[in-house]
PDB file of N, CA, C, O and CB in Angstrom:
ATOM      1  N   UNK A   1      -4.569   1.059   2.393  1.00  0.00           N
ATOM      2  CA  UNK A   1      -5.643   0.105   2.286  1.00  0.00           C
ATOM      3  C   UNK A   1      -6.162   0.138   0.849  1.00  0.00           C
ATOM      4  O   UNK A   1      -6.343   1.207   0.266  1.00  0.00           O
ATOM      5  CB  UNK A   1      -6.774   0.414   3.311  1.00  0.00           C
ATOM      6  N   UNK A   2      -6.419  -1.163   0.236  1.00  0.00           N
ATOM      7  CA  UNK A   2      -6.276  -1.207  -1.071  1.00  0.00           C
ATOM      8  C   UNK A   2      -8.494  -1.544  -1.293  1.00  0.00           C
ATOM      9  O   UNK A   2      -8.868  -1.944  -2.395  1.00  0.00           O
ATOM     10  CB  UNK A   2      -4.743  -2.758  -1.609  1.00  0.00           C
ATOM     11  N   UNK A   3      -9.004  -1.435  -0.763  1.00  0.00           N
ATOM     12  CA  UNK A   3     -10.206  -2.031  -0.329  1.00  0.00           C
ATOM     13  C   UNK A   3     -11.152  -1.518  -1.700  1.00  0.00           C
ATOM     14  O   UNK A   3     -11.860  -2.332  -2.294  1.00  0.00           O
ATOM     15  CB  UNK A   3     -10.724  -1.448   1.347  1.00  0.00           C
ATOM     16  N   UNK A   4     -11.099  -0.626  -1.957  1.00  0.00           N
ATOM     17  CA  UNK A   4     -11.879   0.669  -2.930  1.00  0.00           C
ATOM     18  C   UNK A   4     -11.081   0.813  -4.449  1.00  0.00           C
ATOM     19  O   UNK A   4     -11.563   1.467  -5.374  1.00  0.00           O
ATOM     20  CB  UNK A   4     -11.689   2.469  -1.994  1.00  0.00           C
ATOM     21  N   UNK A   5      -9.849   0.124  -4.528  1.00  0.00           N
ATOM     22  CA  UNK A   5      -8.517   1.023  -5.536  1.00  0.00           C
ATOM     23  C   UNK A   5      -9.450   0.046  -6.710  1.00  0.00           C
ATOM     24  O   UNK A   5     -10.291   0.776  -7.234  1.00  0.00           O
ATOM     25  CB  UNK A   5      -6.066   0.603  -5.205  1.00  0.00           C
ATOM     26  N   UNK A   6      -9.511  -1.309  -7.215  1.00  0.00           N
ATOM     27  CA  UNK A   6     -10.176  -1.321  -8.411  1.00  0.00           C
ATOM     28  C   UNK A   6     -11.429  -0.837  -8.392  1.00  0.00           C
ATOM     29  O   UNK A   6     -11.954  -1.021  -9.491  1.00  0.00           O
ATOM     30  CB  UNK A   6     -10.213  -2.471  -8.904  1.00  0.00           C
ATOM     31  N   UNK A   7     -11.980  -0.420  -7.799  1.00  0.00           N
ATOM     32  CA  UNK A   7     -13.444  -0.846  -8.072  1.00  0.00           C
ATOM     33  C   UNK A   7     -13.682   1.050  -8.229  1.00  0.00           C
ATOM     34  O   UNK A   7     -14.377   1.513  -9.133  1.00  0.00           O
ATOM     35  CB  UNK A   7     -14.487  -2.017  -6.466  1.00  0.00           C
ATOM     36  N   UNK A   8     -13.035   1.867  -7.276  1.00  0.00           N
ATOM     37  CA  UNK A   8     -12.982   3.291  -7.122  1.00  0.00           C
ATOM     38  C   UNK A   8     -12.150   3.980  -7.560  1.00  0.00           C
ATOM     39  O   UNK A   8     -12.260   5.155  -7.912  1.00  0.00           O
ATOM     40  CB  UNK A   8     -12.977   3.641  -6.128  1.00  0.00           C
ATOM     41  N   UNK A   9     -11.004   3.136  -7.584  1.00  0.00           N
ATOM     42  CA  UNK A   9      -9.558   4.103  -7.888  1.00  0.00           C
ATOM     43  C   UNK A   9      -9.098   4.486  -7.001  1.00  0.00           C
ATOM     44  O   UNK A   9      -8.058   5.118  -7.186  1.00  0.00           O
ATOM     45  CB  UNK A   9      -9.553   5.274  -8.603  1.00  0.00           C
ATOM     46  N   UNK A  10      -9.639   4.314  -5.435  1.00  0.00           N
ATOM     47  CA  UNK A  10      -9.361   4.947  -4.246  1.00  0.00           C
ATOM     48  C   UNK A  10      -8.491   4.478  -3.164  1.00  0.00           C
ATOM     49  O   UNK A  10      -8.752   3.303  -2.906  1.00  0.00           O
ATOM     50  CB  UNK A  10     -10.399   5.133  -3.758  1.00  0.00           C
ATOM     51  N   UNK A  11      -7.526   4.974  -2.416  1.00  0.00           N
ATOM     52  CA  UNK A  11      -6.782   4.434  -1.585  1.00  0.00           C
ATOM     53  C   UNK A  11      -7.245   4.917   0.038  1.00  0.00           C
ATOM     54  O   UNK A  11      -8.130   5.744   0.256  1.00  0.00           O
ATOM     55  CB  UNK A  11      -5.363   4.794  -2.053  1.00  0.00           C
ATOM     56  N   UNK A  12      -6.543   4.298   0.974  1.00  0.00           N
ATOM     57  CA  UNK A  12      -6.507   4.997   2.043  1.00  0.00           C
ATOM     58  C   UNK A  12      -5.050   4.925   2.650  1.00  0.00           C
ATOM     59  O   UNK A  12      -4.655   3.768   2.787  1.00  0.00           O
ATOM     60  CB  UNK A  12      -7.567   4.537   2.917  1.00  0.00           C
ATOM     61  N   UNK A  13      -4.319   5.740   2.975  1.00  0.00           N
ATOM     62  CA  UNK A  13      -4.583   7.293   2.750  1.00  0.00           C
ATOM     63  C   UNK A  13      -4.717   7.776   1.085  1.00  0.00           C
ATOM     64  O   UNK A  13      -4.460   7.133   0.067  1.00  0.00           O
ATOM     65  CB  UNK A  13      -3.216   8.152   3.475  1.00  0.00           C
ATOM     66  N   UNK A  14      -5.141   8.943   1.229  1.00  0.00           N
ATOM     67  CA  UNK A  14      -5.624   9.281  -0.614  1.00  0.00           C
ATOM     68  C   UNK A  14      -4.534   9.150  -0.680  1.00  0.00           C
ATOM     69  O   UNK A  14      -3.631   8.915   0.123  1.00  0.00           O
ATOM     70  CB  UNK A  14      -6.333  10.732  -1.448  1.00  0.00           C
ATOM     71  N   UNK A  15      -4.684   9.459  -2.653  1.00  0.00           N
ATOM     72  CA  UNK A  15      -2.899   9.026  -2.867  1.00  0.00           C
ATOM     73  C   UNK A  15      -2.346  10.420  -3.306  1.00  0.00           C
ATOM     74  O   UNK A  15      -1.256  10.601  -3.849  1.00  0.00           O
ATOM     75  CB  UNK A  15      -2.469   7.639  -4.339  1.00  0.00           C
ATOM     76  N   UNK A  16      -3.425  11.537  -2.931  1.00  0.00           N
ATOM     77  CA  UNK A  16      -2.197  12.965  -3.294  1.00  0.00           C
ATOM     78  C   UNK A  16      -1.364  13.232  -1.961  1.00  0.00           C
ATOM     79  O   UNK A  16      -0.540  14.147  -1.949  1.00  0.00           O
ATOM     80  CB  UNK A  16      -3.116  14.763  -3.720  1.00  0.00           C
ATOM     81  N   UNK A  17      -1.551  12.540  -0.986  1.00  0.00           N
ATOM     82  CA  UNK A  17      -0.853  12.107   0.408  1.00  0.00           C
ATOM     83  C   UNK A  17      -0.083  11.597   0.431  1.00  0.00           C
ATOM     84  O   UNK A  17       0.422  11.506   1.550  1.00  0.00           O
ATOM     85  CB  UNK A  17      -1.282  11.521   1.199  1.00  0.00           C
ATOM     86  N   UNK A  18       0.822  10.668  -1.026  1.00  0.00           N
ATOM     87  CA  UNK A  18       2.132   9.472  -0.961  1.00  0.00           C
ATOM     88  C   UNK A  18       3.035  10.586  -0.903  1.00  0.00           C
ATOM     89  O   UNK A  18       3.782  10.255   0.018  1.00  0.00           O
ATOM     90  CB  UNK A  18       2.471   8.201  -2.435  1.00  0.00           C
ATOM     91  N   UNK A  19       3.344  11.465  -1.231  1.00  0.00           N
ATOM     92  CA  UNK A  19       4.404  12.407  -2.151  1.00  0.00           C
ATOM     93  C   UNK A  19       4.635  13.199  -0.579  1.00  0.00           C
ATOM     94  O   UNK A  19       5.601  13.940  -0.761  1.00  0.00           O
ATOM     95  CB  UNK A  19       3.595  13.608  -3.886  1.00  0.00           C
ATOM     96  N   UNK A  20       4.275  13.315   0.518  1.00  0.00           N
ATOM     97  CA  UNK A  20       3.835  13.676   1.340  1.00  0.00           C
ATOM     98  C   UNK A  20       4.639  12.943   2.531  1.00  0.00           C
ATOM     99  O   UNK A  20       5.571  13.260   3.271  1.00  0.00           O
ATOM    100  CB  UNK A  20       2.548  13.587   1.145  1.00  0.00           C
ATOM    101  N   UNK A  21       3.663  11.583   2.319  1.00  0.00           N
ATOM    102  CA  UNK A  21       4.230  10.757   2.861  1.00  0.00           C
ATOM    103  C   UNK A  21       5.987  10.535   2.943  1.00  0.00           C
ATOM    104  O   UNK A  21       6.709  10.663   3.932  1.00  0.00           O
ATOM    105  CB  UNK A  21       3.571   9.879   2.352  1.00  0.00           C
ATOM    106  N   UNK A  22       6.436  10.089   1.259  1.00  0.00           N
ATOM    107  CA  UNK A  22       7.739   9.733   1.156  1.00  0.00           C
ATOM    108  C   UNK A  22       8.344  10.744   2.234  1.00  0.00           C
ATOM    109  O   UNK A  22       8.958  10.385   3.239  1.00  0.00           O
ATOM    110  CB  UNK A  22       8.315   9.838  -0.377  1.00  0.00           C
ATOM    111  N   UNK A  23       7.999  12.440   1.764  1.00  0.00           N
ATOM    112  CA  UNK A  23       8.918  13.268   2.149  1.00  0.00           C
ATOM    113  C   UNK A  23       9.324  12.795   3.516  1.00  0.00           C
ATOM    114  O   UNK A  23      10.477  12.529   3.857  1.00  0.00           O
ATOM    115  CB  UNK A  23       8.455  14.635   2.077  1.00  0.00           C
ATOM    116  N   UNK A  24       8.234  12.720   4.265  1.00  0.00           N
ATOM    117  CA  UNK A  24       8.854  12.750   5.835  1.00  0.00           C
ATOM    118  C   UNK A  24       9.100  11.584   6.595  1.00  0.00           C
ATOM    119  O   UNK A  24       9.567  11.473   7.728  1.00  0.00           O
ATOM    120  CB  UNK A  24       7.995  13.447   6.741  1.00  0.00           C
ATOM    121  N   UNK A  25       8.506  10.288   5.366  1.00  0.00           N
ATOM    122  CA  UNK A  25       9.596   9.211   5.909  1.00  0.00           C
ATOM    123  C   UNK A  25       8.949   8.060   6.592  1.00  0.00           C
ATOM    124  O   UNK A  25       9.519   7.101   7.113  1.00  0.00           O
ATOM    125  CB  UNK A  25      10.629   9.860   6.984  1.00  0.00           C
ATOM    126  N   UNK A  26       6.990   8.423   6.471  1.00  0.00           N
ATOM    127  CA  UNK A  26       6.276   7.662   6.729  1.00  0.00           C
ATOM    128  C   UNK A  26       6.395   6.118   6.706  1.00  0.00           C
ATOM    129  O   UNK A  26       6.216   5.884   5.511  1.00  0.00           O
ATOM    130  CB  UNK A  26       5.563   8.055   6.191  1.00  0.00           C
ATOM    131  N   UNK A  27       6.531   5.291   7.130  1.00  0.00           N
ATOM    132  CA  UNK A  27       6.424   3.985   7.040  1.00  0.00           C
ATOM    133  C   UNK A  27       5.157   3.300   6.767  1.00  0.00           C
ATOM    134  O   UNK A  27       4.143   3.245   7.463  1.00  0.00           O
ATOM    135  CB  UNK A  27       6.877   3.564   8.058  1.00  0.00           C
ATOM    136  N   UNK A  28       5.543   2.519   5.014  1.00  0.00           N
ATOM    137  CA  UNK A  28       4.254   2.343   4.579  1.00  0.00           C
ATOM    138  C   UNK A  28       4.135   0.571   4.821  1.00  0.00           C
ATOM    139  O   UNK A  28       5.022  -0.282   4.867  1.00  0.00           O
ATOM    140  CB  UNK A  28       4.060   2.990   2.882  1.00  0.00           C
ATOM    141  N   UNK A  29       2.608   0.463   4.948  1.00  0.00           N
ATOM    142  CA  UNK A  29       2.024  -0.955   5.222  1.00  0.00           C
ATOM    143  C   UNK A  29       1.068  -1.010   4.133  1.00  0.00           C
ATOM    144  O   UNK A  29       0.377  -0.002   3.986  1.00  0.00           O
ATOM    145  CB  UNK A  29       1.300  -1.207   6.736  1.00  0.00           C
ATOM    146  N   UNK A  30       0.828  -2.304   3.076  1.00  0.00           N
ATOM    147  CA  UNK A  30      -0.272  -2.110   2.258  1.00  0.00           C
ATOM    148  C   UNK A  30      -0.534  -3.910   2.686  1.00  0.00           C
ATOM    149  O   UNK A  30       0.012  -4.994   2.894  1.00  0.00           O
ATOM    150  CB  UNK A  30       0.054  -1.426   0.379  1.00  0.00           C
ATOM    151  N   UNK A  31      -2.126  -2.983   2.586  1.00  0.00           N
ATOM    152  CA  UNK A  31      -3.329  -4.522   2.829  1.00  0.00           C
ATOM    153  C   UNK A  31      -4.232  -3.946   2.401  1.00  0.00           C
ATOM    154  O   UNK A  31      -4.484  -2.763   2.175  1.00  0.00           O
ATOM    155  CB  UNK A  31      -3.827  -5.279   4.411  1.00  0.00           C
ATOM    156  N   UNK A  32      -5.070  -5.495   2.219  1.00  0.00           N
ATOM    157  CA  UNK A  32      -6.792  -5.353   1.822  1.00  0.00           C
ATOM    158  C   UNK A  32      -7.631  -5.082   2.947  1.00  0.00           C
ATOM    159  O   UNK A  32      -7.115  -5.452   4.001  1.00  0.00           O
ATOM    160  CB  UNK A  32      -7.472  -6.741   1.191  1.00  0.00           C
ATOM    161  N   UNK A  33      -8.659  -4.602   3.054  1.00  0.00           N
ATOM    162  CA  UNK A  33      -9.928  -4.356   3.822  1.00  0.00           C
ATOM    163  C   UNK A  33     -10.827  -5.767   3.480  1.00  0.00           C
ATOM    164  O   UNK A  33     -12.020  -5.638   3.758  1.00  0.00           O
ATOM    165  CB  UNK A  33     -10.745  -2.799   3.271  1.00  0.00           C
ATOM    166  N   UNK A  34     -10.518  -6.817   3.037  1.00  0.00           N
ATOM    167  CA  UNK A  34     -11.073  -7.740   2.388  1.00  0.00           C
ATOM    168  C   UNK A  34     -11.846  -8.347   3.572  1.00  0.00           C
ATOM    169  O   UNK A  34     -11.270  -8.603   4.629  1.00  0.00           O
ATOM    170  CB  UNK A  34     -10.103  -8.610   1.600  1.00  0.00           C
ATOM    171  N   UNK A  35     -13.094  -8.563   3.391  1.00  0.00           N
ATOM    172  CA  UNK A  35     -13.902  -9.470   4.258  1.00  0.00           C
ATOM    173  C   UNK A  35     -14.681 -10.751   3.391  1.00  0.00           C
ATOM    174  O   UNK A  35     -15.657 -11.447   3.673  1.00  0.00           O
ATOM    175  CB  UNK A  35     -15.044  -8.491   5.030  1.00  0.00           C
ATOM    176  N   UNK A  36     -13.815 -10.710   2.267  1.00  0.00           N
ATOM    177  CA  UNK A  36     -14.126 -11.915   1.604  1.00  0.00           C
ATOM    178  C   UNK A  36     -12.731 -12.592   0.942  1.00  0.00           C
ATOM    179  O   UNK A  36     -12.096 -11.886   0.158  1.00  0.00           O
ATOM    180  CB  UNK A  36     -15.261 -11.574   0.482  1.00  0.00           C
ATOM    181  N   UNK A  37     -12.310 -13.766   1.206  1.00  0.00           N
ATOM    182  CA  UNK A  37     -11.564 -14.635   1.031  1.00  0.00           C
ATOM    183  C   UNK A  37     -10.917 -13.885  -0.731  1.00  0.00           C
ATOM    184  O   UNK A  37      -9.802 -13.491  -1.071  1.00  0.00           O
ATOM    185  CB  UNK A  37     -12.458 -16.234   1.230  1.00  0.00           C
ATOM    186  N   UNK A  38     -12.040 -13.958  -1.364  1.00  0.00           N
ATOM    187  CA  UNK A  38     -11.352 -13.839  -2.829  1.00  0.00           C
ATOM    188  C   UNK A  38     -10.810 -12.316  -3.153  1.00  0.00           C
ATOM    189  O   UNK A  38     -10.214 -12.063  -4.200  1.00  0.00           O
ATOM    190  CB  UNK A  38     -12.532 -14.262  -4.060  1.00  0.00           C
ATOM    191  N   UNK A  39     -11.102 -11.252  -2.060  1.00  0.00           N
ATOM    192  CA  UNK A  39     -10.716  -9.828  -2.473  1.00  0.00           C
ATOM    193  C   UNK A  39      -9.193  -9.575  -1.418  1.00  0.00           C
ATOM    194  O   UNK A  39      -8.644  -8.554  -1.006  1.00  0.00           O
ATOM    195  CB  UNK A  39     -12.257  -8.552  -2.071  1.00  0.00           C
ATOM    196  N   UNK A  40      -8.900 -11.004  -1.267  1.00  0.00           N
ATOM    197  CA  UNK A  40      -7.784 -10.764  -0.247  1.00  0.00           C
ATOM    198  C   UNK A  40      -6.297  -9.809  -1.211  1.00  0.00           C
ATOM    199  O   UNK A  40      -5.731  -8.811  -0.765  1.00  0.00           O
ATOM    200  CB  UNK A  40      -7.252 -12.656   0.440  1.00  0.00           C
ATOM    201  N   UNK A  41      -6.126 -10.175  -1.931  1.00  0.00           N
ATOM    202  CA  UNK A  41      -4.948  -9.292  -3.316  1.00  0.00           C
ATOM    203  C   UNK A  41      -6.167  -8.644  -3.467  1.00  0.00           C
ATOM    204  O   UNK A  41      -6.647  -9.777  -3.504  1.00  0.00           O
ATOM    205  CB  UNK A  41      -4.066 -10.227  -5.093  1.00  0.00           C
ATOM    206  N   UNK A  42      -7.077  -7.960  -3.583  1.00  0.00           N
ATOM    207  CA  UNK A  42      -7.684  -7.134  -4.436  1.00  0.00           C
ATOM    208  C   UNK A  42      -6.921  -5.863  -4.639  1.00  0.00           C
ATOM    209  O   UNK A  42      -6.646  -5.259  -3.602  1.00  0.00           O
ATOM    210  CB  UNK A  42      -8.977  -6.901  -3.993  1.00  0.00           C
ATOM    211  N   UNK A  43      -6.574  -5.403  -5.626  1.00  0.00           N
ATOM    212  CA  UNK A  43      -5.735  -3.777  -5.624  1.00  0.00           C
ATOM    213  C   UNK A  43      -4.130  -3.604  -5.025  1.00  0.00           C
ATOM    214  O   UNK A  43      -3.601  -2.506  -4.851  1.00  0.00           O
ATOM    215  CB  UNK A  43      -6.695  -2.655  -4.511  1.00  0.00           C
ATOM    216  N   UNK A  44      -3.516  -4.838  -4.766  1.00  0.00           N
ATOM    217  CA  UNK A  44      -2.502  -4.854  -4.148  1.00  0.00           C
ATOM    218  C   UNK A  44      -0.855  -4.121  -5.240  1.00  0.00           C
ATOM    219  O   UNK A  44       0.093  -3.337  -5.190  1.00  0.00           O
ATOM    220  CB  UNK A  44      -2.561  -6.498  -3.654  1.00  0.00           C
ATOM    221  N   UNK A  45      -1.610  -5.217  -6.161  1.00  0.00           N
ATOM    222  CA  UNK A  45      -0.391  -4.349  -7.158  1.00  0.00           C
ATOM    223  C   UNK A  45      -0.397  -2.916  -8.010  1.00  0.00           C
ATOM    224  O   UNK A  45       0.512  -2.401  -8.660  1.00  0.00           O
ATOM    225  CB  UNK A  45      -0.097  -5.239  -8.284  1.00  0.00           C
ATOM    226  N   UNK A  46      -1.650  -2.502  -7.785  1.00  0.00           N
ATOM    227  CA  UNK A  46      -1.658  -1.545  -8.351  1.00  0.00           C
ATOM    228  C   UNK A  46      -1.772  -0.947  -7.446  1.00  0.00           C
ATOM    229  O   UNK A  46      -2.302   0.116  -7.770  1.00  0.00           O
ATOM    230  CB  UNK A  46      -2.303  -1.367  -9.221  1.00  0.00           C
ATOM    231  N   UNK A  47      -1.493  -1.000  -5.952  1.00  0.00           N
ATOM    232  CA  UNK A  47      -0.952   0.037  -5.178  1.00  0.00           C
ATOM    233  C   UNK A  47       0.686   0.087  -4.905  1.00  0.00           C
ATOM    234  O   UNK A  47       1.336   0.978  -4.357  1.00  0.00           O
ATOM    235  CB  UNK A  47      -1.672  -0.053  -3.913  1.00  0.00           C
ATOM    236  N   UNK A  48       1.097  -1.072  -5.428  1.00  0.00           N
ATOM    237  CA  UNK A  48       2.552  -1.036  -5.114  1.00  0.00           C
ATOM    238  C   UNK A  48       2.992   0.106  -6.188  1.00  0.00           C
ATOM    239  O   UNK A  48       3.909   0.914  -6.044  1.00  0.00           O
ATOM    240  CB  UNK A  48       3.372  -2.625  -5.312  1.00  0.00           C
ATOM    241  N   UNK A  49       2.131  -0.023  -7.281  1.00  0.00           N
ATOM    242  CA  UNK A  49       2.626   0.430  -8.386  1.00  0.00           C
ATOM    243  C   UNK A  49       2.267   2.320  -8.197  1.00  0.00           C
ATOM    244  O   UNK A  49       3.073   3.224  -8.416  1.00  0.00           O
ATOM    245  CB  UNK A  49       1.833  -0.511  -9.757  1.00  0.00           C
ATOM    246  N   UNK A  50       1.132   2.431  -7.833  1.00  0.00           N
ATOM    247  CA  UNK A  50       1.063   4.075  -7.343  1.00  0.00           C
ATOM    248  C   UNK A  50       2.017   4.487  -6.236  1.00  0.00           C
ATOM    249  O   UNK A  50       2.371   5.653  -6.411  1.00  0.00           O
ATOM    250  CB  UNK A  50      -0.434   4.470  -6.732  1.00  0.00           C
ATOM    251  N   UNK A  51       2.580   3.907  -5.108  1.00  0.00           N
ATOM    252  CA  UNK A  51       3.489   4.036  -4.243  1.00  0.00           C
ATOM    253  C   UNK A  51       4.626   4.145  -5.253  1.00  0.00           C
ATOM    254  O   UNK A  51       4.801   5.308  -5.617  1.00  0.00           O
ATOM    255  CB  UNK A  51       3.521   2.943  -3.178  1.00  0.00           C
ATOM    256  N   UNK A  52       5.252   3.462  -5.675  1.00  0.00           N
ATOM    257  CA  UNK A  52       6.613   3.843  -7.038  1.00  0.00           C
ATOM    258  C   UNK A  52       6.464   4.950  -7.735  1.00  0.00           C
ATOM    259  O   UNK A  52       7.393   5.737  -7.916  1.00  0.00           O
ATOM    260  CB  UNK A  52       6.742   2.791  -8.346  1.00  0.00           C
ATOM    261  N   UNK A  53       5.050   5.147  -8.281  1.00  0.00           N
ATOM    262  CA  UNK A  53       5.191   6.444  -9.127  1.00  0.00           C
ATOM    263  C   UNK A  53       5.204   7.572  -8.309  1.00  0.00           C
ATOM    264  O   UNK A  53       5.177   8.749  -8.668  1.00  0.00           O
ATOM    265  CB  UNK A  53       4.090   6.644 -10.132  1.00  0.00           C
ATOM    266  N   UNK A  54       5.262   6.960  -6.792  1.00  0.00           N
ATOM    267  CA  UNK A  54       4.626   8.817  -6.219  1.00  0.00           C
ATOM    268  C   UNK A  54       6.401   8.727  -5.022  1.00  0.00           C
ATOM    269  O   UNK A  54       6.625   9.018  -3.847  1.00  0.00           O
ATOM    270  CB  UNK A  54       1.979   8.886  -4.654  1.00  0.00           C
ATOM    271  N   UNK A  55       7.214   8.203  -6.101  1.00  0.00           N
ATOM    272  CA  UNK A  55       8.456   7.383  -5.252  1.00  0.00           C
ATOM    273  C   UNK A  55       8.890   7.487  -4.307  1.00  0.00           C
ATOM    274  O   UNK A  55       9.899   8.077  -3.919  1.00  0.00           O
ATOM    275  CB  UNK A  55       9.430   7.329  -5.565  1.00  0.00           C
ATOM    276  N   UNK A  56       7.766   6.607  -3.574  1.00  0.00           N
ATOM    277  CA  UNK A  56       8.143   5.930  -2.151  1.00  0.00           C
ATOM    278  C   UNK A  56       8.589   4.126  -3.177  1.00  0.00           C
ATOM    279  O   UNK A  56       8.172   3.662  -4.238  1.00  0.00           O
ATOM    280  CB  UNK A  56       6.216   5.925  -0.569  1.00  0.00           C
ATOM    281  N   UNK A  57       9.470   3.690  -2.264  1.00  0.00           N
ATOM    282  CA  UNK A  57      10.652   2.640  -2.708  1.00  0.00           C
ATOM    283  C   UNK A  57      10.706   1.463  -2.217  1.00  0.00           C
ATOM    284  O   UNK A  57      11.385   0.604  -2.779  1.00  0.00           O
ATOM    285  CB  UNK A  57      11.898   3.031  -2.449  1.00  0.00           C
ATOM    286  N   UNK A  58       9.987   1.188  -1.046  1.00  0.00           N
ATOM    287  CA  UNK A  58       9.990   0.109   0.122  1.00  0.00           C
ATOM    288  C   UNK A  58       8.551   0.211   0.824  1.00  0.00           C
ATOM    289  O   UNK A  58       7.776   1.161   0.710  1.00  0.00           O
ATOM    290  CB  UNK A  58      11.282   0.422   1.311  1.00  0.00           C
ATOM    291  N   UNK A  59       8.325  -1.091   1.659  1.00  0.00           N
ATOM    292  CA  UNK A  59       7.172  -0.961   2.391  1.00  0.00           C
ATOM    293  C   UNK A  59       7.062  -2.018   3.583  1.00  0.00           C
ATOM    294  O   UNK A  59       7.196  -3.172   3.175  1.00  0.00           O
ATOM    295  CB  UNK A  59       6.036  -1.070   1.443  1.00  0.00           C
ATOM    296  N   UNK A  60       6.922  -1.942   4.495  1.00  0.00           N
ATOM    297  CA  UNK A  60       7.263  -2.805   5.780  1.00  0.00           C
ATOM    298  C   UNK A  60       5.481  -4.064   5.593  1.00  0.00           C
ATOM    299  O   UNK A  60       4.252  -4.002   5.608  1.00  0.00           O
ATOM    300  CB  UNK A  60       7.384  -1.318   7.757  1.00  0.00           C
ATOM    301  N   UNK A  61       6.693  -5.077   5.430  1.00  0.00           N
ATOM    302  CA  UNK A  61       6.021  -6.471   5.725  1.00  0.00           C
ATOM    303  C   UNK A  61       6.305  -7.324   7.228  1.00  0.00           C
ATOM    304  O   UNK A  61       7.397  -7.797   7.544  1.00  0.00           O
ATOM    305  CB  UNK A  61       6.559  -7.440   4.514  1.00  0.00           C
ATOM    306  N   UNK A  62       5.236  -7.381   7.932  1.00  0.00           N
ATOM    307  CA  UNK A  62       5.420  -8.368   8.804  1.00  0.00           C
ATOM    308  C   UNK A  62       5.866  -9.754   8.102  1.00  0.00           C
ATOM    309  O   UNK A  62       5.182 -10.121   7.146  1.00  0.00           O
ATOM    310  CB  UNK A  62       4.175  -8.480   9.571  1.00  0.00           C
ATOM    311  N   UNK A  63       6.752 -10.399   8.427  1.00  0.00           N
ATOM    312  CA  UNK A  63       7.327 -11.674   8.377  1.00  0.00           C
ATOM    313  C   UNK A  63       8.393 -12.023   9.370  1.00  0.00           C
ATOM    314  O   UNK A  63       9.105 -11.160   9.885  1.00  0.00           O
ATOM    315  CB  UNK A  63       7.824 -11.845   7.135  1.00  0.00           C
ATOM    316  N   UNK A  64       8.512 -13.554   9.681  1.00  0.00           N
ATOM    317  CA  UNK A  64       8.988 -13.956  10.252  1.00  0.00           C
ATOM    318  C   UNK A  64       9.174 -13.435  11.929  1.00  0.00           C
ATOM    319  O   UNK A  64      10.078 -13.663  12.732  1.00  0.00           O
ATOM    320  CB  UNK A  64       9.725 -14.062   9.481  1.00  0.00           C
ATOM    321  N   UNK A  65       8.072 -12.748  12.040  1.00  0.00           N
ATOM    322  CA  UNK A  65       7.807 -12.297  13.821  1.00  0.00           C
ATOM    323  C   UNK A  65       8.305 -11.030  13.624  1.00  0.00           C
ATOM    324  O   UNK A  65       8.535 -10.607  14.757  1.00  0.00           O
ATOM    325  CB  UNK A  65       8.754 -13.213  15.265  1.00  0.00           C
ATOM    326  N   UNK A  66       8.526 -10.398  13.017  1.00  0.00           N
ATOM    327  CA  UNK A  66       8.756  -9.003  13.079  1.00  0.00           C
ATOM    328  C   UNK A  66       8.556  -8.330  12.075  1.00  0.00           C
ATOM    329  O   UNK A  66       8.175  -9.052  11.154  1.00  0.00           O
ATOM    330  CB  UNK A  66       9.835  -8.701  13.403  1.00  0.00           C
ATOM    331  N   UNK A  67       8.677  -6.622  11.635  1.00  0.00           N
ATOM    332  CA  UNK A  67       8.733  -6.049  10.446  1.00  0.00           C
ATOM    333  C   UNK A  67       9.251  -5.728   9.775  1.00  0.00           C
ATOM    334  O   UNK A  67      10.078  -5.117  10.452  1.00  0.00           O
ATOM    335  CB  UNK A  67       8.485  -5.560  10.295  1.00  0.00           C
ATOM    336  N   UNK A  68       9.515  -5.597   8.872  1.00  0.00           N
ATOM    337  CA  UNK A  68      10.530  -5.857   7.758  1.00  0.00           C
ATOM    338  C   UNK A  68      10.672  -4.984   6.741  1.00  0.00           C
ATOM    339  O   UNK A  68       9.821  -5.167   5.870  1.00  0.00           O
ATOM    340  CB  UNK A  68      10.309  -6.986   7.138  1.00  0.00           C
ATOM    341  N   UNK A  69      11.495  -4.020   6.497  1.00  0.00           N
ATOM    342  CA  UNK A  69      11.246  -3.032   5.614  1.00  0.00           C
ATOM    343  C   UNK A  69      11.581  -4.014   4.032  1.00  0.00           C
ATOM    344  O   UNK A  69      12.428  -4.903   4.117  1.00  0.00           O
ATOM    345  CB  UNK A  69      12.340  -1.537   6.017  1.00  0.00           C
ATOM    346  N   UNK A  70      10.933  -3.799   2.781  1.00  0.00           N
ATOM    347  CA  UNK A  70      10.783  -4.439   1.729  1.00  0.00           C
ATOM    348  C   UNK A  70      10.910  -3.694   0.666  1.00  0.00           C
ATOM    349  O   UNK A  70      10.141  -2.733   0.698  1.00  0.00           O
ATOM    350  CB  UNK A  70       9.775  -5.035   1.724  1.00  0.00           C
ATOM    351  N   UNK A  71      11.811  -3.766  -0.600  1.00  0.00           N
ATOM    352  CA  UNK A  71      11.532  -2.856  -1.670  1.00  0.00           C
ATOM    353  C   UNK A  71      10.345  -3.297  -2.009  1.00  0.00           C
ATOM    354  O   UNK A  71       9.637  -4.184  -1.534  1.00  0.00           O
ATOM    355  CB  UNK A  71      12.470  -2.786  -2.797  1.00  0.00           C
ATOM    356  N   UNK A  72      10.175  -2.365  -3.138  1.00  0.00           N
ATOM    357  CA  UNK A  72       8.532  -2.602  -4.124  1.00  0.00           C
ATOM    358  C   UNK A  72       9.098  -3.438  -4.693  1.00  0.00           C
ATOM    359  O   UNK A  72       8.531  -4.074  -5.582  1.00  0.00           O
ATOM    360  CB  UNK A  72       7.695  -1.415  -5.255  1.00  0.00           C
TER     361      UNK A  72
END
């Protein structure tokens, strides 16, 4: 959840948790907490971009009725 990342720097889950994550294979989803139309991207790419550095590689998008694993 990208809701906090410009404004805090903060993710949910924290991000000393990606490295963590990758290892065991977690399946990642990134969205906004946005309850306003214009913070809908808020922090989106600069979480794709902390997910790469902490290299996790892919991230599951719903599309087309199902989920979809996605590179970064």
């Amino acid at each position: 959840n990208t809701k906090n990342l410009e404004s805090s720097g903060l993710t949910s889950p924290q991000q000393d948790l990606y490295p963590l994550i990758r290892e065991i294979g977690v399946p990642v989803v990134v969205n906004s907490d946005a309850h306003l139309p214009y913070n809908v991207d808020s922090g989106l790419r600069q979480a794709h971009q902390l997910l790469k550095n902490a290299g996790i590689k892919s991230i599951n998008v719903f599309y087309d009725n199902k989920w979809q694993e996605t590179e970064i």
